[in-house]
DRENTI-468993 format. One line per 10 residues: number of its first residue (from 1); their letters; for each residue z, y, x of C-alpha. Coordinates in Angstrom, 1 decimal. Layout:
N
NUM> a> Z,Y,X  ...
//
This chain:
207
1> xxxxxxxxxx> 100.3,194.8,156.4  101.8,191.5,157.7  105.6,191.3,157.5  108.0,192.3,160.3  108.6,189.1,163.0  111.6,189.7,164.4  114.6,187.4,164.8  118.4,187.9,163.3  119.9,190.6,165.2  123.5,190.1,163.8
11> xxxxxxxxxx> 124.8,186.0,164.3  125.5,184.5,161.0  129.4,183.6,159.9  130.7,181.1,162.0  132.0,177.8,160.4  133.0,174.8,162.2  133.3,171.3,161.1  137.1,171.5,160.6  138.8,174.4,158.9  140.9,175.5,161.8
21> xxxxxxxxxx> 138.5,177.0,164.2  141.2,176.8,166.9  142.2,173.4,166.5  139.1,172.1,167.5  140.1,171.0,171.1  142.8,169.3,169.8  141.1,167.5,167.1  138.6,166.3,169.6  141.8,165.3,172.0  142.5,162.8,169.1
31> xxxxxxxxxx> 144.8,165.2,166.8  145.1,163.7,163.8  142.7,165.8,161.1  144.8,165.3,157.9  147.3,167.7,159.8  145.2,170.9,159.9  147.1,173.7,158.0  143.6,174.5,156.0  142.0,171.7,155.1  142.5,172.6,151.2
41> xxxxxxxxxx> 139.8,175.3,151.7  137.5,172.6,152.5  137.3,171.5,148.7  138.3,167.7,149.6  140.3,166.0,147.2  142.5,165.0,149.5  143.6,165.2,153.3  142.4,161.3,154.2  138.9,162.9,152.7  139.4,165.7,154.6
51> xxxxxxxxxx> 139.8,163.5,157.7  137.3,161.0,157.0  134.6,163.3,156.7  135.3,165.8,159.9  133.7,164.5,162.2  130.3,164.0,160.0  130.2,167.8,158.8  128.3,169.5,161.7  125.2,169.5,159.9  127.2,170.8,156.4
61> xxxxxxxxxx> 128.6,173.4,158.4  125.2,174.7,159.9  124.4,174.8,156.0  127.0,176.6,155.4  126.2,179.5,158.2  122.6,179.5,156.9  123.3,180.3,153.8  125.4,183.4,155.3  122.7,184.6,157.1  120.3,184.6,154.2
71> xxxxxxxxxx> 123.2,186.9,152.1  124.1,183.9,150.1  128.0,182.9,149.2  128.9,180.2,151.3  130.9,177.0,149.3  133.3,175.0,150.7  132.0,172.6,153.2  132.7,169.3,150.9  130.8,171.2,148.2  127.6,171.3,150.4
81> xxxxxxxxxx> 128.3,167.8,151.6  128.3,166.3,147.9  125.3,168.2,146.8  123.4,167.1,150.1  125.0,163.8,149.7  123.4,163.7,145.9  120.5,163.7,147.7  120.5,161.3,150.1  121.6,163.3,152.6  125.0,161.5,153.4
91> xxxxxxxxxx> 125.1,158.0,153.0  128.8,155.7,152.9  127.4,152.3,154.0  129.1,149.2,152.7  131.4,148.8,155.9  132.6,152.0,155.2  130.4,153.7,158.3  129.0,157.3,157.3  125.3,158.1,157.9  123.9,161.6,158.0
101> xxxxxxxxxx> 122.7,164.3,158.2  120.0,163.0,156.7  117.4,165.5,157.2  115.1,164.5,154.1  118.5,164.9,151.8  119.3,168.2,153.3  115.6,170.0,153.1  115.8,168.8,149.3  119.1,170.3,148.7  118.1,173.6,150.4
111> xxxxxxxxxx> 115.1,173.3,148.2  117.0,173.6,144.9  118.9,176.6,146.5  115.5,178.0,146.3  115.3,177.8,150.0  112.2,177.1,152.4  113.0,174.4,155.1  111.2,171.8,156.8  111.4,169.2,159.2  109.9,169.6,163.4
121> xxxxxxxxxx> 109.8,166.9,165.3  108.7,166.4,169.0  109.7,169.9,170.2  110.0,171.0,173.3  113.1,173.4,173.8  110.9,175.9,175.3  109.5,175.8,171.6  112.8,176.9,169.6  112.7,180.7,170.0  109.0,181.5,168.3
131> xxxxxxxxxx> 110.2,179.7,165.6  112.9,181.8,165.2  110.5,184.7,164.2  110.6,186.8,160.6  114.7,185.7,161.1  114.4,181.8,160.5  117.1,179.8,161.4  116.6,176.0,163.2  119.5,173.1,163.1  118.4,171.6,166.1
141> xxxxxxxxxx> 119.6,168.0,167.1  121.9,167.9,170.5  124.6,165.8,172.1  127.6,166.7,171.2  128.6,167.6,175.0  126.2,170.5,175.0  129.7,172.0,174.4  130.0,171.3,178.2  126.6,172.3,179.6  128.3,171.5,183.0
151> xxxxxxxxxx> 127.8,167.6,182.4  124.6,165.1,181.9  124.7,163.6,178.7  124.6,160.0,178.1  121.9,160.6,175.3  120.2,163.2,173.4  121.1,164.1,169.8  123.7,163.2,167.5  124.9,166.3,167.1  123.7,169.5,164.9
161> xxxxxxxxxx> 124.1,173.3,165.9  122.3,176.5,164.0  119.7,178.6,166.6  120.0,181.8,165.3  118.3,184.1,168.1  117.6,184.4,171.3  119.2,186.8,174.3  116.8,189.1,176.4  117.1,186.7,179.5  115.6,184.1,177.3
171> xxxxxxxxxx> 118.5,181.6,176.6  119.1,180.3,172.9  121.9,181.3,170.7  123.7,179.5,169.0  126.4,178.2,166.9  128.3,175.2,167.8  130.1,173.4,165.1  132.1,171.4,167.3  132.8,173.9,170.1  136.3,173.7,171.7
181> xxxxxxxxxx> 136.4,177.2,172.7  135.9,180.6,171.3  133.2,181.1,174.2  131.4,177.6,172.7  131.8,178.3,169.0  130.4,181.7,168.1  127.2,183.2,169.6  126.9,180.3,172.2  123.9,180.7,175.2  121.9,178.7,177.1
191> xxxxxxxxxx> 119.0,178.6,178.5  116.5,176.4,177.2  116.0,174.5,180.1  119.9,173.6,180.2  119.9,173.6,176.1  116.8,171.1,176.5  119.0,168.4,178.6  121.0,167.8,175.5  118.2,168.2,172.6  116.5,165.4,170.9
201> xxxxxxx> 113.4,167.6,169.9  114.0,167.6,166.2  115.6,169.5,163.6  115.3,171.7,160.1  113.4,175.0,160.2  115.1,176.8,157.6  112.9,180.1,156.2
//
């Protein structure tokens, strides 16, 4: 017999892109990052590493709650982002400028974590939730305003949350890296047709 398709019932562990959850809002208000009470558990060397690299992590931090939803240990987020970036999944450009995700870099390094992913491009967001059957997870590219659903974004992508499920009235869930709020972090919904005003139609199919 063919295996079970169902989606995730329970949401993966929640990480965002700085170590204090709660601090998000103020982070994004222009709080300076090398004062976050936590960032040691992020395995930077330092706390200007830990600050450099915040604001680049979403996509290391959807790694990081993928590998909790498949039962794996989850590292420290700079640990994910050196492997990746070993990869070519990061890249620090002459200028100093930080590129990345990379998805190429990141499907090799969930390769050698003996993990299945691959890329999707030109998808619709009405497309998300079958691929979310037999409990695979998507990173799907959005503007980082999809944190406000209330507002049109400038632009499409940039940004990269973990789909985990979807609800019985149809709407994606979701966990937003960069959410400000509790209600925006963890277990986030939207209906595809609002979610699909902020995604670029890409992203890693992981499973």
């Amino acid at each position: 017999m063919p295996p079970e398709r169902r989606q995730l019932t329970e949401p993966p562990p929640y990480r965002a892109q700085w170590e204090s959850a709660d601090l998000v809002a103020e982070f994004l208000s222009g709080r300076d990052a090398t004062t976050d009470p936590l960032w040691r558990n992020a395995g930077a060397e330092s706390a200007a590493e830990y600050a450099l690299w915040c604001e680049h992590l979403c996509g290391s931090a959807c790694l990081q709650m993928a590998l909790g939803a498949l039962g794996r240990e989850i590292p420290p987020i700079h640990a994910i982002r050196r492997g990746v970036e070993a990869e070519g999944g990061y890249v620090v450009q002459p200028d100093g400028a930080i590129r990345g995700l990379i998805y190429a870099g990141a499907v090799a390094w969930l390769a050698g974590q003996g993990i299945t992913s691959r890329i999707v491009l030109d998808l619709p967001a009405e497309g998300i939730t079958p691929l979310l059957e037999g409990g695979r997870l998507f990173i799907a590219s959005v503007h980082p305003w999809l944190r406000w659903p209330e507002r049109e974004p400038p632009a499409r992508g940039g940004h990269l949350v973990l789909v985990f499920g979807s609800a019985p009235d149809g709407a994606l869930r979701f966990h937003n890296p960069s959410g400000d709020t509790a209600a925006t972090q963890a277990d986030a919904r939207l209906s595809p047709a609002v979610f699909g005003r902020f995604f670029a139609g890409r992203g890693i199919l992981i499973g």
